[in-house]
mmCIF file of the N, C-alpha and C atoms, coordinates in Angstrom:
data_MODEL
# 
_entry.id   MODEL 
# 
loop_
_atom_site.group_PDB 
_atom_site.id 
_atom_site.type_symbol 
_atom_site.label_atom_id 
_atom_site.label_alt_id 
_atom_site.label_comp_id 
_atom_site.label_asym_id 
_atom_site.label_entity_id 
_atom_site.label_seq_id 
_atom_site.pdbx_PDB_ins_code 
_atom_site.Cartn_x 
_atom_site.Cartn_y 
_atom_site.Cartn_z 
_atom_site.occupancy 
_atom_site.B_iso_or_equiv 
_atom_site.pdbx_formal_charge 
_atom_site.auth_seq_id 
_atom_site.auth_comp_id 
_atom_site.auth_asym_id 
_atom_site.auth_atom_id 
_atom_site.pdbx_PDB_model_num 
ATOM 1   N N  . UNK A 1 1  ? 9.638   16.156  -4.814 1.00 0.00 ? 1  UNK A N  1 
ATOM 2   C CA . UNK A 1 1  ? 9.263   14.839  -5.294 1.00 0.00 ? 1  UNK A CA 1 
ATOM 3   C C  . UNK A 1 1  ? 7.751   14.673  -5.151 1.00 0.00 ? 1  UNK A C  1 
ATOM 4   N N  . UNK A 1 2  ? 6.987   14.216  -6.197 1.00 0.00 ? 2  UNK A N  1 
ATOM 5   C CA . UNK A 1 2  ? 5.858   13.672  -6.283 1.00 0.00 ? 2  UNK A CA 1 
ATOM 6   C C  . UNK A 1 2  ? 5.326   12.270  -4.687 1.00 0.00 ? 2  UNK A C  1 
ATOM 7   N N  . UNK A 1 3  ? 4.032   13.001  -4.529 1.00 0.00 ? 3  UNK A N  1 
ATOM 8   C CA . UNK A 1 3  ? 3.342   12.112  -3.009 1.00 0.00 ? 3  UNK A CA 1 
ATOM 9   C C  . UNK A 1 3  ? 2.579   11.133  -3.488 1.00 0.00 ? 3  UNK A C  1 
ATOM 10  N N  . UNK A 1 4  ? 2.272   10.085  -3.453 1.00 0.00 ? 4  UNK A N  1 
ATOM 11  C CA . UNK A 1 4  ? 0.768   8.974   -3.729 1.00 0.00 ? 4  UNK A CA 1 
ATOM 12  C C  . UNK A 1 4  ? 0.488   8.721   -2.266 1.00 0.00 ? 4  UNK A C  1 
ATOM 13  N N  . UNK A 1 5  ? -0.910  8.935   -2.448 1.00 0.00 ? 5  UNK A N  1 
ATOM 14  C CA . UNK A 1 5  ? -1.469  8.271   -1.091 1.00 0.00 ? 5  UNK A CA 1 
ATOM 15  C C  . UNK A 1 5  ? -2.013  7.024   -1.556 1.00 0.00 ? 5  UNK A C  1 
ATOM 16  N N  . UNK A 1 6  ? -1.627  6.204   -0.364 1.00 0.00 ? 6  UNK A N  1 
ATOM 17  C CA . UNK A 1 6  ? -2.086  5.181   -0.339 1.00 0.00 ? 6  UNK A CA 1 
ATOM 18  C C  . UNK A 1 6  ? -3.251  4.724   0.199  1.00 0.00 ? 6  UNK A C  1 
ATOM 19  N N  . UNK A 1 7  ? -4.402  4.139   0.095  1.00 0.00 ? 7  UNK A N  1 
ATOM 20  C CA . UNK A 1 7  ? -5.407  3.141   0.990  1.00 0.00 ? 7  UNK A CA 1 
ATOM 21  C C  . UNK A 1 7  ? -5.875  1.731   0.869  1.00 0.00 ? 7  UNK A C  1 
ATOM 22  N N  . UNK A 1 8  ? -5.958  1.003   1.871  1.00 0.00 ? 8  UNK A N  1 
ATOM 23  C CA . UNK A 1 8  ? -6.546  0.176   1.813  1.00 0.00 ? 8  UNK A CA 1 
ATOM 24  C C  . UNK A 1 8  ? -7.626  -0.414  1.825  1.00 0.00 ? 8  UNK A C  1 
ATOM 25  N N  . UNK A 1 9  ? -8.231  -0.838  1.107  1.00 0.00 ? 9  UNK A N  1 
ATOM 26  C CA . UNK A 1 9  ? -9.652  -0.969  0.288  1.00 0.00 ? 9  UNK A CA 1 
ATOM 27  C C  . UNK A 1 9  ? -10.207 -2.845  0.765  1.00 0.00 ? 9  UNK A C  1 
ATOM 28  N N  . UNK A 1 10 ? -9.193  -3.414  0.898  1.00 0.00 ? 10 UNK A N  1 
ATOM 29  C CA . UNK A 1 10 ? -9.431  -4.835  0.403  1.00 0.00 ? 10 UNK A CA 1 
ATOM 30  C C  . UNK A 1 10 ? -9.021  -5.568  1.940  1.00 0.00 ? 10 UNK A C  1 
ATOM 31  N N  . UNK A 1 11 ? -9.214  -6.828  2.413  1.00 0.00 ? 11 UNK A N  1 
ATOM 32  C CA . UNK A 1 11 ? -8.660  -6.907  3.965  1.00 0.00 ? 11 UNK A CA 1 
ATOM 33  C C  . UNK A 1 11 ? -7.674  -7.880  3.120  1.00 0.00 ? 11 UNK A C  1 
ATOM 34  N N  . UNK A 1 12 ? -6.547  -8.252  4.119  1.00 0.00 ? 12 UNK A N  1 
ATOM 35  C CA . UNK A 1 12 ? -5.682  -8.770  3.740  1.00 0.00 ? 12 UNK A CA 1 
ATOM 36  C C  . UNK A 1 12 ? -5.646  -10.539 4.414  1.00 0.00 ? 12 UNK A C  1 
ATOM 37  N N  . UNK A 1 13 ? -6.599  -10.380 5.137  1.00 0.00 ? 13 UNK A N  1 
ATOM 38  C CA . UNK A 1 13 ? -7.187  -11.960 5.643  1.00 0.00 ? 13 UNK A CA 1 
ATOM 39  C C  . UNK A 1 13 ? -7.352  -13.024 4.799  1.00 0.00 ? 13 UNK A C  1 
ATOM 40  N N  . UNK A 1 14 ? -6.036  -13.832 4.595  1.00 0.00 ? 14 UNK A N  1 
ATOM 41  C CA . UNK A 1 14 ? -5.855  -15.114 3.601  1.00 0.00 ? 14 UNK A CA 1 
ATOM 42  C C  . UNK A 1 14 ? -5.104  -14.776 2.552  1.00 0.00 ? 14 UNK A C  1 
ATOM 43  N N  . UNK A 1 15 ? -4.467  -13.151 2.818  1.00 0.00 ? 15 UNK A N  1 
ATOM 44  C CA . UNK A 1 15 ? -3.236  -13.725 1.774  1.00 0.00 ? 15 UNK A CA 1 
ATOM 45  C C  . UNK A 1 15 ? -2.088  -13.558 2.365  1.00 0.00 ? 15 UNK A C  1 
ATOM 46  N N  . UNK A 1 16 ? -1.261  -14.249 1.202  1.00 0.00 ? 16 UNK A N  1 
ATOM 47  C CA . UNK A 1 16 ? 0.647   -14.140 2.063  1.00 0.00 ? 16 UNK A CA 1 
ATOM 48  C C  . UNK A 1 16 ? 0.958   -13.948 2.594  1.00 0.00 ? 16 UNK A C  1 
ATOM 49  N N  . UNK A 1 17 ? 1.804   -14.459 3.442  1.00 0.00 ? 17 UNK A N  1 
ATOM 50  C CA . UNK A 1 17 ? 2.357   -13.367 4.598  1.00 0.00 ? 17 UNK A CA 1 
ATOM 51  C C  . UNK A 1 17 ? 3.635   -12.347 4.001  1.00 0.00 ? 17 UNK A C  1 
ATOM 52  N N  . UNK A 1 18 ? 3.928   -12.195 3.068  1.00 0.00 ? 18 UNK A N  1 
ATOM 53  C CA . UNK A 1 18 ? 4.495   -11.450 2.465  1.00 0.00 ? 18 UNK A CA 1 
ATOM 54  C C  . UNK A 1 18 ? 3.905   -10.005 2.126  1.00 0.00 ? 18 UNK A C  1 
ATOM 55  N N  . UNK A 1 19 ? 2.455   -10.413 1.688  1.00 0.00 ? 19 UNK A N  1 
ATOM 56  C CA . UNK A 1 19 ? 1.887   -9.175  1.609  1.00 0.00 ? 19 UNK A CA 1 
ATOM 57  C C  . UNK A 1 19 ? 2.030   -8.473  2.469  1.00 0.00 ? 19 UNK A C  1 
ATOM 58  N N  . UNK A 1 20 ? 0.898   -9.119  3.481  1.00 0.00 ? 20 UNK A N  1 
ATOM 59  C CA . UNK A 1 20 ? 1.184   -8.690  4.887  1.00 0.00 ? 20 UNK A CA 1 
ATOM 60  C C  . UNK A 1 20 ? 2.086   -7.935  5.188  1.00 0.00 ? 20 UNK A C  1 
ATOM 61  N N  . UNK A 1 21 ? 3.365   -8.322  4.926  1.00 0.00 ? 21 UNK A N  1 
ATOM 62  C CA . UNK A 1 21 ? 4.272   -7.616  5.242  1.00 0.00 ? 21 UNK A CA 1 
ATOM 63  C C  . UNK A 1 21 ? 4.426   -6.435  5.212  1.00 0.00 ? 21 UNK A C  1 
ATOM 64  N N  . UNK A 1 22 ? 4.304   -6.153  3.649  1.00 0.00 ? 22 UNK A N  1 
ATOM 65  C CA . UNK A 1 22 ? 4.478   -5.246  2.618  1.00 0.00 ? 22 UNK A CA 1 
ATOM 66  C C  . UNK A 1 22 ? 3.412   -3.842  3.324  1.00 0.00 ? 22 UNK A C  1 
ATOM 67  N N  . UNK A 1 23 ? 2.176   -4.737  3.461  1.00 0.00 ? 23 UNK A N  1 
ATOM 68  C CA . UNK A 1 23 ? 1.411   -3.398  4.271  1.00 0.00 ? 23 UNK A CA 1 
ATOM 69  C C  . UNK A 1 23 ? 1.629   -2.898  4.932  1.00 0.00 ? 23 UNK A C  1 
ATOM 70  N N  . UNK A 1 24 ? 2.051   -3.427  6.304  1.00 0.00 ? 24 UNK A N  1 
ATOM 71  C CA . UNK A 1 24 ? 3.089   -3.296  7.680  1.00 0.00 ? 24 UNK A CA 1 
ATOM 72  C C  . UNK A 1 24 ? 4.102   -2.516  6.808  1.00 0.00 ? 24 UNK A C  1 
ATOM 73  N N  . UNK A 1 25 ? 4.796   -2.425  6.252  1.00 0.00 ? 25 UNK A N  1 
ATOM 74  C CA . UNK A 1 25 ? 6.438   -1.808  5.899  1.00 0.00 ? 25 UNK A CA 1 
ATOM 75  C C  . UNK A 1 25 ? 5.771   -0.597  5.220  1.00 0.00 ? 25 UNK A C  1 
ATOM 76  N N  . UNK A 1 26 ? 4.166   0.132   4.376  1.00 0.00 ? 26 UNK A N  1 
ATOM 77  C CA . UNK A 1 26 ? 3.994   0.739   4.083  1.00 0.00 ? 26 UNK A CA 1 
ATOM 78  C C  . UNK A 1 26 ? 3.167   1.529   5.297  1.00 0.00 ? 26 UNK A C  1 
ATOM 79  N N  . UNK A 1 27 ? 3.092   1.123   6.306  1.00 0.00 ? 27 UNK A N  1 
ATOM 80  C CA . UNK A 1 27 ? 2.477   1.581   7.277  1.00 0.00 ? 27 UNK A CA 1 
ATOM 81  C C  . UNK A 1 27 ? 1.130   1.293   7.791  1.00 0.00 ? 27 UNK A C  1 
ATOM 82  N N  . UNK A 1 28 ? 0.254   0.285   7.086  1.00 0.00 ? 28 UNK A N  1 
ATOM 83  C CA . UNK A 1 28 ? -1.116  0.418   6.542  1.00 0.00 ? 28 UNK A CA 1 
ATOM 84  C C  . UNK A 1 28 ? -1.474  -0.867  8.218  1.00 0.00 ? 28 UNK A C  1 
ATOM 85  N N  . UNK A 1 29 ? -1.950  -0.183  8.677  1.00 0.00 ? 29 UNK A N  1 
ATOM 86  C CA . UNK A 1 29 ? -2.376  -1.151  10.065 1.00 0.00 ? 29 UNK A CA 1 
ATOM 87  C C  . UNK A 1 29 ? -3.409  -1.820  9.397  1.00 0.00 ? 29 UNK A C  1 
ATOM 88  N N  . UNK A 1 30 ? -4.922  -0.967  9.608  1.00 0.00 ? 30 UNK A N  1 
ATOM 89  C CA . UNK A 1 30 ? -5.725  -1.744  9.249  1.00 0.00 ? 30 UNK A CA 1 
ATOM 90  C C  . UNK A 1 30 ? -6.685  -0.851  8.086  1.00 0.00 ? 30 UNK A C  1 
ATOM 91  N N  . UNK A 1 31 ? -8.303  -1.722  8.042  1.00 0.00 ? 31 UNK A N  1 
ATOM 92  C CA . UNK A 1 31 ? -8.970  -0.995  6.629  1.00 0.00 ? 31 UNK A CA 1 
ATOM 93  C C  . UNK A 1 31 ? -8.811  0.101   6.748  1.00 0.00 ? 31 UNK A C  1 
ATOM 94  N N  . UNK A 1 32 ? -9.453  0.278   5.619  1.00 0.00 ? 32 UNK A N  1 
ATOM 95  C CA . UNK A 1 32 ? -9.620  2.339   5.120  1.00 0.00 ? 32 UNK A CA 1 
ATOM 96  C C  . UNK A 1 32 ? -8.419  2.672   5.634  1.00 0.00 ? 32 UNK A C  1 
ATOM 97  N N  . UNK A 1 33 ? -7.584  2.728   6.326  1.00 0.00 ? 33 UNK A N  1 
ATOM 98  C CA . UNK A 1 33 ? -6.235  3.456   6.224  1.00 0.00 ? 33 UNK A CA 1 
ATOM 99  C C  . UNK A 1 33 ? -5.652  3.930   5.018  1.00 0.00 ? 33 UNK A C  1 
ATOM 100 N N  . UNK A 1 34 ? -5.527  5.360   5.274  1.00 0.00 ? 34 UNK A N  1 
ATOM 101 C CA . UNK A 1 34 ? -4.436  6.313   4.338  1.00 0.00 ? 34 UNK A CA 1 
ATOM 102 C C  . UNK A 1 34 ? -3.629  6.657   4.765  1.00 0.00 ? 34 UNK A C  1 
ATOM 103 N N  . UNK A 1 35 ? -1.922  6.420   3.759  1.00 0.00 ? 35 UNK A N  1 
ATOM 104 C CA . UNK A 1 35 ? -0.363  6.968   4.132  1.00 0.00 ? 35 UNK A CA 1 
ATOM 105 C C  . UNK A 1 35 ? -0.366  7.848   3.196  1.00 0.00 ? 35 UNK A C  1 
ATOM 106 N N  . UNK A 1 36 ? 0.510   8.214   3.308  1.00 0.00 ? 36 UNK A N  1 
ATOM 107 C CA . UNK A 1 36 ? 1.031   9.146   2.039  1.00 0.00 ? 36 UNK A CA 1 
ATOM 108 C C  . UNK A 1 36 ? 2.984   9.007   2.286  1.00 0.00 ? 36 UNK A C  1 
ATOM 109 N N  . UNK A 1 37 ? 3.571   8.534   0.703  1.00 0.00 ? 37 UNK A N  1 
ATOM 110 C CA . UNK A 1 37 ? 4.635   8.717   0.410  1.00 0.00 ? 37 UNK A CA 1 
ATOM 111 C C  . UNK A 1 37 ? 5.104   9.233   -0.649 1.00 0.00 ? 37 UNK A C  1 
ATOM 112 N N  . UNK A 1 38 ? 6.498   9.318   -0.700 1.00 0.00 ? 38 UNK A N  1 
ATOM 113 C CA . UNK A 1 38 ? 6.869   9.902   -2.016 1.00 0.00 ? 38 UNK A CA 1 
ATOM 114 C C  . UNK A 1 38 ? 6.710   8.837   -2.980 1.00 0.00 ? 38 UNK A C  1 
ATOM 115 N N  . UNK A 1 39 ? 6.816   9.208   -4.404 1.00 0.00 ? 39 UNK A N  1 
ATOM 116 C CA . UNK A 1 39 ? 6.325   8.726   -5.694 1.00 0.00 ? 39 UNK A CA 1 
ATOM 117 C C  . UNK A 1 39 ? 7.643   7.905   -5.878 1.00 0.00 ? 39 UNK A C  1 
ATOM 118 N N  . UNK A 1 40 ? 8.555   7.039   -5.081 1.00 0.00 ? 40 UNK A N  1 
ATOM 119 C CA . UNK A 1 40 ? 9.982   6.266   -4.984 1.00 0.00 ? 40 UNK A CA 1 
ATOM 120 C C  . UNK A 1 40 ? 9.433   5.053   -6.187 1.00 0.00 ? 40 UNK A C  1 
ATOM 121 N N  . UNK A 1 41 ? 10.637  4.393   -6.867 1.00 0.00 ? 41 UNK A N  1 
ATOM 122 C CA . UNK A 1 41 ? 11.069  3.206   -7.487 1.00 0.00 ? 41 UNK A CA 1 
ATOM 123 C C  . UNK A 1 41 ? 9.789   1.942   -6.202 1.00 0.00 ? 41 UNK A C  1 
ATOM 124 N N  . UNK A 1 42 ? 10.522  1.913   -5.167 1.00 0.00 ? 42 UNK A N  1 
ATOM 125 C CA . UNK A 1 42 ? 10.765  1.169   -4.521 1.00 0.00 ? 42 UNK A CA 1 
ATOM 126 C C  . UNK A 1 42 ? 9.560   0.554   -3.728 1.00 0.00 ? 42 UNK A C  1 
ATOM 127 N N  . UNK A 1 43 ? 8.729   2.326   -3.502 1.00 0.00 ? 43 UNK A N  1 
ATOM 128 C CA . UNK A 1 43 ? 7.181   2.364   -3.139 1.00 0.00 ? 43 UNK A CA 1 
ATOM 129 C C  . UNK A 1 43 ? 6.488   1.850   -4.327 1.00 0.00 ? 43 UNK A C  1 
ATOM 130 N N  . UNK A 1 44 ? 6.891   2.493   -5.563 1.00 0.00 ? 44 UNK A N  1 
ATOM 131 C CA . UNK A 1 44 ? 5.508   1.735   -6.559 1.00 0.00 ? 44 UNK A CA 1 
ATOM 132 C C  . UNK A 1 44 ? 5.758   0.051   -6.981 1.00 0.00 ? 44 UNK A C  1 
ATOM 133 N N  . UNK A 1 45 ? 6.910   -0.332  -6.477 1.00 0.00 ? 45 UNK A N  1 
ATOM 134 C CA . UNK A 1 45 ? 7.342   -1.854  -6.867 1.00 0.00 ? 45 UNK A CA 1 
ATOM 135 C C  . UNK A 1 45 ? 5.838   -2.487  -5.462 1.00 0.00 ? 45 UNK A C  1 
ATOM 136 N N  . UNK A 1 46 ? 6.080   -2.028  -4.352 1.00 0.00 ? 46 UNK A N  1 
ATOM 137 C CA . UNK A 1 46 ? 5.491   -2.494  -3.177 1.00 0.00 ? 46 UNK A CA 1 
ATOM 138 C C  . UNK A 1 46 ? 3.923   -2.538  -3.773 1.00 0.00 ? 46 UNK A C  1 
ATOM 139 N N  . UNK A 1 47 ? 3.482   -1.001  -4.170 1.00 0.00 ? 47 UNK A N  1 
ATOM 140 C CA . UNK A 1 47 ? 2.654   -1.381  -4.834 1.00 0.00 ? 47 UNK A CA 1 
ATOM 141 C C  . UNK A 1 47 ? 1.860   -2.399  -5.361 1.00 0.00 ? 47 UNK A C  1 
ATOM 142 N N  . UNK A 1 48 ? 2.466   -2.165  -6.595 1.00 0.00 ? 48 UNK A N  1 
ATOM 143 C CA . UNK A 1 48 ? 2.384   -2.930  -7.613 1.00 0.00 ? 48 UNK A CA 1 
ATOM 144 C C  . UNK A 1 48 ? 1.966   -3.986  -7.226 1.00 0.00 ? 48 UNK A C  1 
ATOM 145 N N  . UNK A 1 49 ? 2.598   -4.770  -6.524 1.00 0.00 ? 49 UNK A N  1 
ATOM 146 C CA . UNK A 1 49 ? 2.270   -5.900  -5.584 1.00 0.00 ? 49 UNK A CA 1 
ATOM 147 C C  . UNK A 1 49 ? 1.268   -5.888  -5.256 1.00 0.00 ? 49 UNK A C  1 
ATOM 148 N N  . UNK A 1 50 ? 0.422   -4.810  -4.324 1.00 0.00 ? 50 UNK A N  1 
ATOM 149 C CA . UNK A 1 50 ? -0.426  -4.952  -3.583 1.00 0.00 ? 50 UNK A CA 1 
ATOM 150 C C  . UNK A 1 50 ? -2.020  -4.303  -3.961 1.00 0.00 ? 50 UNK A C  1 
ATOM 151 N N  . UNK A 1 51 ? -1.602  -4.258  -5.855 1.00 0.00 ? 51 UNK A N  1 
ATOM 152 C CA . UNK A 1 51 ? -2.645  -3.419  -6.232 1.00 0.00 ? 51 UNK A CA 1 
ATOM 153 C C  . UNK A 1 51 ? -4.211  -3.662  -6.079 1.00 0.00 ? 51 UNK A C  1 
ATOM 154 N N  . UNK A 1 52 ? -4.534  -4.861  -5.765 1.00 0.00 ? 52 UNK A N  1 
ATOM 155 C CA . UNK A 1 52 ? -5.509  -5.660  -5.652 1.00 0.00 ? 52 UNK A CA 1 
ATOM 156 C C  . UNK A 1 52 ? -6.091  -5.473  -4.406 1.00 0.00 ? 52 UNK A C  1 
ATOM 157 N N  . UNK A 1 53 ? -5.409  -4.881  -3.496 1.00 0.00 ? 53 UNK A N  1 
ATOM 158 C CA . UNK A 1 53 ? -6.024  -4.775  -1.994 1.00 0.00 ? 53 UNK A CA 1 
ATOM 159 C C  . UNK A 1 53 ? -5.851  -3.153  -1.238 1.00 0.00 ? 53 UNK A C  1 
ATOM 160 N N  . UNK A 1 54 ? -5.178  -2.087  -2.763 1.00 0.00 ? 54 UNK A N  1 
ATOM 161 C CA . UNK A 1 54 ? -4.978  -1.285  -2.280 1.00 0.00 ? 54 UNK A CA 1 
ATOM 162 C C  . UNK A 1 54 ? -5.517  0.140   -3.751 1.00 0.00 ? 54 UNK A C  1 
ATOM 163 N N  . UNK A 1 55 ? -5.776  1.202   -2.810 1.00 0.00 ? 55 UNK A N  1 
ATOM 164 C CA . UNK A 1 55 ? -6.434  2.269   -4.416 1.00 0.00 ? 55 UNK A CA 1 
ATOM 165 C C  . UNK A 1 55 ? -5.230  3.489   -4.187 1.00 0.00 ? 55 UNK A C  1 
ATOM 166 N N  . UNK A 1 56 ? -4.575  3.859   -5.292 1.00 0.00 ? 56 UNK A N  1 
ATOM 167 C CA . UNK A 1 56 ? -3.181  4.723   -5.038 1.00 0.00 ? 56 UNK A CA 1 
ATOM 168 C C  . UNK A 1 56 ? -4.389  6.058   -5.811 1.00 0.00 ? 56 UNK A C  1 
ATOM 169 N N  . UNK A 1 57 ? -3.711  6.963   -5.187 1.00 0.00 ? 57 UNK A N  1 
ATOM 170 C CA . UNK A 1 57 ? -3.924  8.748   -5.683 1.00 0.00 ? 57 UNK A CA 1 
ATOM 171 C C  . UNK A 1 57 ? -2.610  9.051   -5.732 1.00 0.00 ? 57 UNK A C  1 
ATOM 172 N N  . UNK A 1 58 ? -2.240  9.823   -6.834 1.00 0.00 ? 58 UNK A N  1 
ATOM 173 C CA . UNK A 1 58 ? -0.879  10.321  -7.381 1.00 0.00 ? 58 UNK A CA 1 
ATOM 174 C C  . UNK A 1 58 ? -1.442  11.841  -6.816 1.00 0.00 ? 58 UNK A C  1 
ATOM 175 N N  . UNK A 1 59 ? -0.704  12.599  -5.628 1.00 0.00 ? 59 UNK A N  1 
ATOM 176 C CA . UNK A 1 59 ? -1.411  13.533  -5.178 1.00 0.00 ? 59 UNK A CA 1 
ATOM 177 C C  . UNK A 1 59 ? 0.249   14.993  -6.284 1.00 0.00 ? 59 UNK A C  1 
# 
């Protein structure tokens, strides 16, 4: 299965707590942090969401 890494680019200070969440559930503590997961439905929905505060590499 295909990997995207993830990072976070953007701080998440003043939005949703949903987002929030979403970072936490992708692993992403704090800035510049990189994960790496598989290329899932479920990961790019989370995404998607969070494209604004986050830069994906399709590795």
């Amino acid at each position: 299965m295909a990997k995207v890494r993830i990072t976070q680019i953007k701080s998440k200070i003043g939005q949703p707590e949903n987002q929030k969440r979403m970072l936490a559930a992708l692993g992403i503590k704090k800035m510049h942090q990189t994960v790496e997961h598989d290329d899932s439905p479920q990961i790019m929905g989370m995404v998607n969401k969070l494209k604004h505060l986050v830069k994906i590499e399709k590795l």
